[in-house]
C-alpha positions in Angstrom: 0.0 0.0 0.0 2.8 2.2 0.7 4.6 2.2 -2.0 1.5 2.8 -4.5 1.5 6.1 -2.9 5.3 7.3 -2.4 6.1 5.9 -6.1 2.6 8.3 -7.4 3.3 10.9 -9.4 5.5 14.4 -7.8 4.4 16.6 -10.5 2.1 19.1 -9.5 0.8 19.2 -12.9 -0.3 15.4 -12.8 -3.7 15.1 -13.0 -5.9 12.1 -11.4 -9.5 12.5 -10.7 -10.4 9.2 -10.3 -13.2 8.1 -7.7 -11.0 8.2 -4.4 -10.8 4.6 -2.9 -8.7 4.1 0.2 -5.9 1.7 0.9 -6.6 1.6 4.4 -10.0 2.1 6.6 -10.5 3.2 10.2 -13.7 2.5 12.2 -14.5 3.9 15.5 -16.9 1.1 17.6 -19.7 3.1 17.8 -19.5 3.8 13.9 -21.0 0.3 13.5 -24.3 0.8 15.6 -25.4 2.7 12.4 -26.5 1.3 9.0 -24.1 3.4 7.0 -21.3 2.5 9.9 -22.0 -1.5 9.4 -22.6 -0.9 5.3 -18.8 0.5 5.1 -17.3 -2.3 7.1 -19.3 -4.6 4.9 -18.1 -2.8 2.3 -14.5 -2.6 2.6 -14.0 -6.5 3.8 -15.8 -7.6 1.0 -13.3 -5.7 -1.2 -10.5 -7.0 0.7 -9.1 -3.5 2.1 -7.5 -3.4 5.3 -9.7 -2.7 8.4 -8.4 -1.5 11.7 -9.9 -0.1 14.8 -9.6 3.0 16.4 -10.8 4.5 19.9 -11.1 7.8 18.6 -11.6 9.8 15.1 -9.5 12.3 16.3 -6.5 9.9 17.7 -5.6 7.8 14.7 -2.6 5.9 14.7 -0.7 3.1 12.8 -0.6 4.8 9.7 2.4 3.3 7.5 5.3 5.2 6.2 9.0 5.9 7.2 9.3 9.2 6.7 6.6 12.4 7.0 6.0 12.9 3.7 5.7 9.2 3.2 2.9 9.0 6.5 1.3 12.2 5.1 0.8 11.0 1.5 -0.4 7.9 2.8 -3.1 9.6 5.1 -4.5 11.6 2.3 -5.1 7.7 1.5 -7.0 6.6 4.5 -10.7 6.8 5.4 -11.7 7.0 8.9 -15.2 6.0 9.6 -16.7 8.1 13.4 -19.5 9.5 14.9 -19.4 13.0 15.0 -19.4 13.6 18.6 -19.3 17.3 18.7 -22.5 19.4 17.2 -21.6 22.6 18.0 -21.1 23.9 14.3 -18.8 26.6 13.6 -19.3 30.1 12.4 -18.5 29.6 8.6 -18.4 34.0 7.7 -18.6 35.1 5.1 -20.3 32.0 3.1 -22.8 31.2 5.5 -23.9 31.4 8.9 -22.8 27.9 10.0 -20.3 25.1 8.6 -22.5 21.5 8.4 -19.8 18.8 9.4 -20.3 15.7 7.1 -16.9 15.4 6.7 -13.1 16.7 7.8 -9.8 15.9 5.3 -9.6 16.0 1.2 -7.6 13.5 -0.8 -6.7 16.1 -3.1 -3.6 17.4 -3.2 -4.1 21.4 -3.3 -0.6 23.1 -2.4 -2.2 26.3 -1.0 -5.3 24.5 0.9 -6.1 26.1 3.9 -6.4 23.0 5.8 -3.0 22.6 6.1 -3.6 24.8 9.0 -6.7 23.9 10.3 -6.2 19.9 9.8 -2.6 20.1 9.7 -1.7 16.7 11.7 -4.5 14.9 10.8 -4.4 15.2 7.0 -6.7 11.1 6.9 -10.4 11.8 5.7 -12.9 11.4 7.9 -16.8 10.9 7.3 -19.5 10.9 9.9 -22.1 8.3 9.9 -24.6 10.0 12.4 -26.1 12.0 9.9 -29.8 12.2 11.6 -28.2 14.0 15.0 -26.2 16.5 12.3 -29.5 17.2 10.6 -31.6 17.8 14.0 -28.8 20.3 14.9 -29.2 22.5 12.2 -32.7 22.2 12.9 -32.1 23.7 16.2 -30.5 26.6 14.7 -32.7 27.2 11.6 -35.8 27.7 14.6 -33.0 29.8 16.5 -32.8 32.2 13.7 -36.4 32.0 12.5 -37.5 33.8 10.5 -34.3 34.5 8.6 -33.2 32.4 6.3 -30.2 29.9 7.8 -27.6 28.9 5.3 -25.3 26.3 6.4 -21.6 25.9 4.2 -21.1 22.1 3.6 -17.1 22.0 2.4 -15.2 24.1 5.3 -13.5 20.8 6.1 -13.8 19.3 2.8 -14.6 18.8 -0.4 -18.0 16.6 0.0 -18.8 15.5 -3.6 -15.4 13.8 -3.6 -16.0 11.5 -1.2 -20.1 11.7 -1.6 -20.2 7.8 -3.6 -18.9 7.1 -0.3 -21.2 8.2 2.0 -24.1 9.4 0.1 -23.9 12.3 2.8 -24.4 15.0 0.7 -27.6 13.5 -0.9 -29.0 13.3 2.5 -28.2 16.9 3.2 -29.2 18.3 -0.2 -32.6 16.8 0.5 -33.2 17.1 4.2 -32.1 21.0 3.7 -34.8 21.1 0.4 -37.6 20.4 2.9 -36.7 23.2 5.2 -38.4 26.5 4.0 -35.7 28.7 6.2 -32.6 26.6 5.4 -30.2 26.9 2.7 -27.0 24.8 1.7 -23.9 25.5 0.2 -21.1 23.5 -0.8 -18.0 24.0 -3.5 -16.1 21.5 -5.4 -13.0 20.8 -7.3 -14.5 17.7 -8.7 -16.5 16.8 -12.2 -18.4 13.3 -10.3 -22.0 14.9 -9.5 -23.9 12.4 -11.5 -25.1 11.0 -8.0 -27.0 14.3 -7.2 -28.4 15.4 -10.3 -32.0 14.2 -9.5 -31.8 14.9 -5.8 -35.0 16.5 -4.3 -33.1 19.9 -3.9 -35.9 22.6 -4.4 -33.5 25.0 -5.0 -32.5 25.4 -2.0 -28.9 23.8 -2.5 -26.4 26.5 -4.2 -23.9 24.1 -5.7 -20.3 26.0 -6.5 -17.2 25.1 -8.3 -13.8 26.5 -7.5 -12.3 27.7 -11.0 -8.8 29.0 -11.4 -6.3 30.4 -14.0 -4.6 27.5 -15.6 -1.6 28.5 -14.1 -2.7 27.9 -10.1 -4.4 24.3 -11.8 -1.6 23.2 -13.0 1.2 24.0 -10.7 -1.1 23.8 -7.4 -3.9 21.2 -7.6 -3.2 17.7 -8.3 -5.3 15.0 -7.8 -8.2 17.2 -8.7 -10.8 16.8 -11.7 -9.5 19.5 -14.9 -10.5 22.3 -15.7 -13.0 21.0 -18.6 -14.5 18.6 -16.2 -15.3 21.1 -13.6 -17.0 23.0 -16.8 -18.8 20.2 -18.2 -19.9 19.6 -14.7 -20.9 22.6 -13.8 -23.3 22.5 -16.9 -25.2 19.3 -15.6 -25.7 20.9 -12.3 -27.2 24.3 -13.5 -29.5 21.9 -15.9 -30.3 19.6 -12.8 -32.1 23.5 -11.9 -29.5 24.1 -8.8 -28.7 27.7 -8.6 -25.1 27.7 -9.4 -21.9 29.4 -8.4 -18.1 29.9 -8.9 -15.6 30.7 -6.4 -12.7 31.9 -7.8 -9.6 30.8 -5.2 -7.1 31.5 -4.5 -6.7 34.4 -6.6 -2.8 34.1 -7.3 -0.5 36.9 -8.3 2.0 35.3 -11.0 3.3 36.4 -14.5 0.4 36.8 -16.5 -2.3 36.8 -13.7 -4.2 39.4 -15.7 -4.8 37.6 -19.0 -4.5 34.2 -17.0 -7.9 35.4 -15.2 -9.7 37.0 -18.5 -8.9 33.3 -20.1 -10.5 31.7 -17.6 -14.1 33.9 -17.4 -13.9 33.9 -21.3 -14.3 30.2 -21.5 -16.8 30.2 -18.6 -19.0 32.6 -20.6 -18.3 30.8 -24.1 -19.2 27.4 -23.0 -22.1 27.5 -19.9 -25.2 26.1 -20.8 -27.7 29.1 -21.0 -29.7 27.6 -17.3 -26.6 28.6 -15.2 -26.9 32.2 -16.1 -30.5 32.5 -14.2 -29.1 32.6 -10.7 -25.2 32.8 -11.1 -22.5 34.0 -7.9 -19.0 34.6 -8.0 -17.0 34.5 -4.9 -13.5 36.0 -5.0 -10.8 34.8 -2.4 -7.5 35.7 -2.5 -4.2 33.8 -2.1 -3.2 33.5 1.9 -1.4 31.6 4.3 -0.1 31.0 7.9 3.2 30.5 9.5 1.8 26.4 10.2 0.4 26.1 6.8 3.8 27.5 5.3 5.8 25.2 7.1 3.7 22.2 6.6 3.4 23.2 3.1 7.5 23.0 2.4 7.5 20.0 4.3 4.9 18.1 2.4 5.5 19.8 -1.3 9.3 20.1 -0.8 9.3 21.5 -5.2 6.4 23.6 -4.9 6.4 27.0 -6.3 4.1 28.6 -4.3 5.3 32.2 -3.4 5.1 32.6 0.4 7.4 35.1 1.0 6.4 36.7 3.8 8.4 40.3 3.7 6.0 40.6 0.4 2.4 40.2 2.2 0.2 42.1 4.7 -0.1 40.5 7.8 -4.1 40.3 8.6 -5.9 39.6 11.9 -7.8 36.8 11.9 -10.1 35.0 14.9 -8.7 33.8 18.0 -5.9 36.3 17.7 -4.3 34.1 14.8 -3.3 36.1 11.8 -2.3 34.8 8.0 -0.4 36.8 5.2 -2.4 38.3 2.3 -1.4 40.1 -0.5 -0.4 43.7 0.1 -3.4 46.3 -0.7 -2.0 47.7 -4.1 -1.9 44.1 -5.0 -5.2 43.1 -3.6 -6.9 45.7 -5.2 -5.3 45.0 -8.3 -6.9 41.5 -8.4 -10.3 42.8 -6.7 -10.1 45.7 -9.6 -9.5 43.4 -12.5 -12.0 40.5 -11.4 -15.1 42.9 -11.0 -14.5 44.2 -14.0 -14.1 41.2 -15.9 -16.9 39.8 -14.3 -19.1 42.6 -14.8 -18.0 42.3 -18.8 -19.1 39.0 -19.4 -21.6 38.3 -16.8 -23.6 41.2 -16.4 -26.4 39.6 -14.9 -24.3 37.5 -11.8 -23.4 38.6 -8.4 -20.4 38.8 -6.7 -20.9 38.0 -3.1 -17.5 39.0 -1.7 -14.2 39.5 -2.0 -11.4 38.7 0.7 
């Protein structure tokens, strides 16, 4: 198992976006006192993949490898199967009002990802089986907030559709949130496999986004994510599946070119969108930032990356909890803010932009 995943491919330009499967599978005991618990382990023995147990979802051990890159890259290759234990959600600002937490960890490979900070030492993917006591919390705080509308961000800890023929999770939500007349959900992707959700009972009340980037950042920054075209093609199922549709443009990277990169990348969004995904289209801008852990981690784990994280070149912002991360100076911020609205505004006159950060 191992060695499939030190020998795979370096390059950050190699592309795989094949359904993740994991070589190894984690189940916490009280995972198995519900059906989609007992249906994984059934699952995964009948397939022949390596089961273990674990006390805890947070406290995984016996992950192979010799070195930390070796143990890392063989994380992003390991499912752990809990019970989400804690149902307190998080503020997710400025997306929504709360995070939903189906899942925590990605098996993609994104250089700049944030949760190398917020996940940092436990990189494994982890899914959550008790579903119906996630659903009765956001519930709770839909009636809390009544009679606003609640909208609750599915992908703060991950990216749900790429692990969704796992768990059939984000099924569930889209349809337990389409019968809730003051709930909303959101979720974003780097992945074209949303066959699955097409004819979920949504009722519109799912915004279903895909993060889009300059093919630069793609190429150099996200392997093991679907392409570009896929996202696209995607994309255009989705909007004619009637969800109201959205881009989030992230992270917005400064690099040789970044001006015509950008205008490339809207241009072929206009040029090749099927006509439904105009009717309720958002763009969310986020620009490239980082912390001290994430920068650290980041070197350790991508050792060639070219990701500029110079720090003596960034504006060091405030964040929550007193911890900061370094964004792009304000000339060069609004640079990219400048450009983006602008382009935006040319070619998709009729969309909203929901923020910029």
């Amino acid at each position: 198992m191992a060695t499939t995943l030190v020998d795979a491919p370096k390059s950050a330009a190699a592309r795989d976006s094949k359904l993740f499967q994991p070589d190894l599978v984690f189940f916490e005991p009280d995972a198995l006192q519900y059906p989609l618990g007992r249906e994984l382990y059934e699952r995964y023995q009948k397939q022949g993949i390596p089961i273990q147990m674990t006390t805890s979802h947070n406290q995984v051990r016996g992950i192979p490898g010799e070195t930390d890159v070796e143990k890392y890259r063989n994380a992003k290759r390991t499912l752990v199967v809990g019970v989400r234990k804690t149902l307190k959600f998080e503020q997710s600002k400025p997306s929504a009002e709360y995070a939903i937490p189906l899942a925590t960890g990605c098996a993609a490979h994104c250089h700049y990802c944030y949760l190398n900070t917020n996940i940092g030492t436990k990189p494994y993917i982890r899914v959550y089986v008790n579903t119906d006591d996630i659903f009765r919390q956001a519930e709770a705080y839909i009636r809390e907030r009544e009679p606003e509308i609640t909208r609750f961000e599915a992908a703060c800890t991950s990216d749900p559709v790429s692990i969704e023929h796992i768990t059939g999770n984000l099924r569930r939500a889209i349809e337990f949130m389409g019968e809730q007349p003051l709930g909303r959900l959101r979720f974003v992707t780097k992945f074209h496999h949303v066959d699955s959700l097409l004819d979920a009972r949504h009722n519109r009340h799912t915004r279903f986004r895909f993060s889009m980037n300059a093919d630069y950042v793609i190429k150099h920054f996200e392997p093991g994510t679907s392409s570009f075209e896929e996202r696209l093609e995607a994309a255009g199922k989705v909007a004619k599946a009637g969800y109201p549709l959205g881009f989030i443009l992230a992270p917005l990277y400064w690099f040789d070119g970044w001006e015509e990169g950008y205008t490339d990348l809207l241009e072929r969004l206009r040029d090749q969108l099927v006509p439904e995904a105009m009717e309720d289209l958002t763009f969310e801008l986020i620009q490239h930032r980082f912390t001290k852990v994430a920068k650290k981690l980041i070197l350790q784990r991508y050792p060639k990356t070219k990701l500029e994280m110079n720090e003596e070149e960034r504006k060091y912002k405030w964040g929550k909890y007193g911890r900061g991360k370094y964004v792009y100076p304000d000339p060069q911020a609004k640079a990219l803010r400048d450009h983006l609205e602008k382009e935006i505004a040319r070619l998709f006159p009729q969309a909203r932009i929901e923020y910029f950060t």
